[in-house]
C-alpha positions as CSV (number, residue, x, y, z in Angstrom):
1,X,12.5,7.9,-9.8
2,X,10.9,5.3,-11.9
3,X,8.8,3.1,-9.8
4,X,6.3,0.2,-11.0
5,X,3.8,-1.2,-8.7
6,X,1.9,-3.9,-9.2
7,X,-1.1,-5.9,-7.6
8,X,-4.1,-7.6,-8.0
9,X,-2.9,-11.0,-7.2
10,X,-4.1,-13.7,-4.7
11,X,-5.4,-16.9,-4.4
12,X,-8.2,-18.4,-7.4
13,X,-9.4,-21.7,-8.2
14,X,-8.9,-23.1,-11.7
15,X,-10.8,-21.6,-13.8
16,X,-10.8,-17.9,-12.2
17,X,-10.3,-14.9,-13.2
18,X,-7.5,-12.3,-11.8
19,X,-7.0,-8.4,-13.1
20,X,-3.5,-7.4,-12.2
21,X,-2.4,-4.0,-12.5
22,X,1.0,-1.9,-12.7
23,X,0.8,1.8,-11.8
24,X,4.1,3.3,-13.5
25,X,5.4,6.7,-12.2
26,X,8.8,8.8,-12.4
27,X,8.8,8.7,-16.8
28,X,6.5,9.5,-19.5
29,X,4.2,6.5,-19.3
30,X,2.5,6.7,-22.9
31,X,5.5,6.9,-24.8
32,X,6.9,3.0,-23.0
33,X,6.0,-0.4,-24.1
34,X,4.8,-1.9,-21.2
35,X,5.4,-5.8,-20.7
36,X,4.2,-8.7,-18.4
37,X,6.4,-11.5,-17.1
38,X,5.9,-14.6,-14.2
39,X,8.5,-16.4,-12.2
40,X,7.8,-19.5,-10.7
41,X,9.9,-21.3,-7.9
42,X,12.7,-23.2,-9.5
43,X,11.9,-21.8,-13.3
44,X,13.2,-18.9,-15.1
45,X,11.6,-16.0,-15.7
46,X,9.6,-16.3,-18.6
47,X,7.4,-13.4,-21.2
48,X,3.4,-13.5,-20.4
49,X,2.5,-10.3,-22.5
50,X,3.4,-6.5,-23.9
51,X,1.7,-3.6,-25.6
52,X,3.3,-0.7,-27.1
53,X,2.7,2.4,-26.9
54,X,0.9,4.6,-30.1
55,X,-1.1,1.7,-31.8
56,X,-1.5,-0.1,-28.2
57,X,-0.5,-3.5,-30.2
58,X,0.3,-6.5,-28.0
59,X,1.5,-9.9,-27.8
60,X,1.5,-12.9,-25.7
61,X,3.0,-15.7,-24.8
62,X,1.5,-19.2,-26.5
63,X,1.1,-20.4,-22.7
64,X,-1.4,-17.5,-22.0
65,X,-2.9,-16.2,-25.8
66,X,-6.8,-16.6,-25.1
67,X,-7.0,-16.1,-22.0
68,X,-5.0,-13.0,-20.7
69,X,-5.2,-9.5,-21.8
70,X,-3.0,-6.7,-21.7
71,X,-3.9,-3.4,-21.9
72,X,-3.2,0.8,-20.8
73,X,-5.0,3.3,-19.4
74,X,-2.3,6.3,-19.7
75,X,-4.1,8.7,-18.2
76,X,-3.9,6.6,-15.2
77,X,-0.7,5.4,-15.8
78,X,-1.5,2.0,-15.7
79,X,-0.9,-1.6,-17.3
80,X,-3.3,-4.1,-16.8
81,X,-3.6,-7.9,-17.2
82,X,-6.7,-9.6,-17.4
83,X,-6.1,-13.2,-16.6
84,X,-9.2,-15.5,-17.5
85,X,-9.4,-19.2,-17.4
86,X,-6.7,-19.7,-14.6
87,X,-4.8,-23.0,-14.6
88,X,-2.4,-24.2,-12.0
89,X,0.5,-23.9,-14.5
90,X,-0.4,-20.0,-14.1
91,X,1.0,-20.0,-10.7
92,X,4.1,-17.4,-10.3
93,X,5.2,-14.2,-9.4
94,X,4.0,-11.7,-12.1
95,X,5.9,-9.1,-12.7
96,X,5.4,-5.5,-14.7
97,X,8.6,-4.0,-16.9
98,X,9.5,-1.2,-18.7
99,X,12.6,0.4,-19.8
100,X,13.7,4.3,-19.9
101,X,17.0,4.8,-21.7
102,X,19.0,1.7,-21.6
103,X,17.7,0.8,-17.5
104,X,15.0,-1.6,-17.8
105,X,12.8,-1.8,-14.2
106,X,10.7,-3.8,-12.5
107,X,8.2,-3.9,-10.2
108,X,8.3,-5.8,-7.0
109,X,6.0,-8.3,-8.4
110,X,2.5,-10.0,-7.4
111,X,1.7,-13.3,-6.7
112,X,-1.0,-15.2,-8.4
113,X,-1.8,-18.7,-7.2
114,X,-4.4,-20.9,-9.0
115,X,-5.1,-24.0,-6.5
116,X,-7.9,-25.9,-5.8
């Protein structure tokens, strides 16, 4: 079965920094795009980030570009986001997606909270 985990998240200050991570299992992980997005209460889901697979490419978001970071490790199976320069506005549910076929799935999702 294809599962996605992530975590990583918690509680930071403005200003922090966070490394979230997805561990992907049940498909062939190098061959998948891999993307990022956050939900916040009362908004919609929205993009934060993606990498693909061969040249390991990525893009982001305007909200985030500079300060996070996707990237893969596929011998571990893993996506990571490196989330620098935390601002309130980053608070949300992050969650890690992928697709196999024509299913896309997602993870149960980590919460990041930037508060002072």
């Amino acid at each position: 079965q294809v599962q996605l985990v992530e975590s990583g998240g918690g509680l930071v200050q403005p200003g922090g920094s966070l490394r979230l991570s997805c561990v992907a299992s049940g498909f062939t992980f190098s061959t998948k795009p891999m993307t990022w997005y956050r939900q916040a209460p009362g908004k919609e889901r929205e993009f934060v980030a993606t990498i693909i697979s061969n040249s390991m490419r990525t893009t982001y978001a305007d909200s985030v570009k500079g300060r996070f970071t996707i990237s893969r490790d596929n011998a571990k199976n893993t996506v990571y986001l490196q989330m620098n320069n935390l601002k309130p506005e980053d608070t949300a549910m992050y969650y890690c997606r992928t697709n196999v076929g024509l299913i896309n799935y997602w993870g149960q999702g980590t919460q990041v909270t930037v508060s002072s």
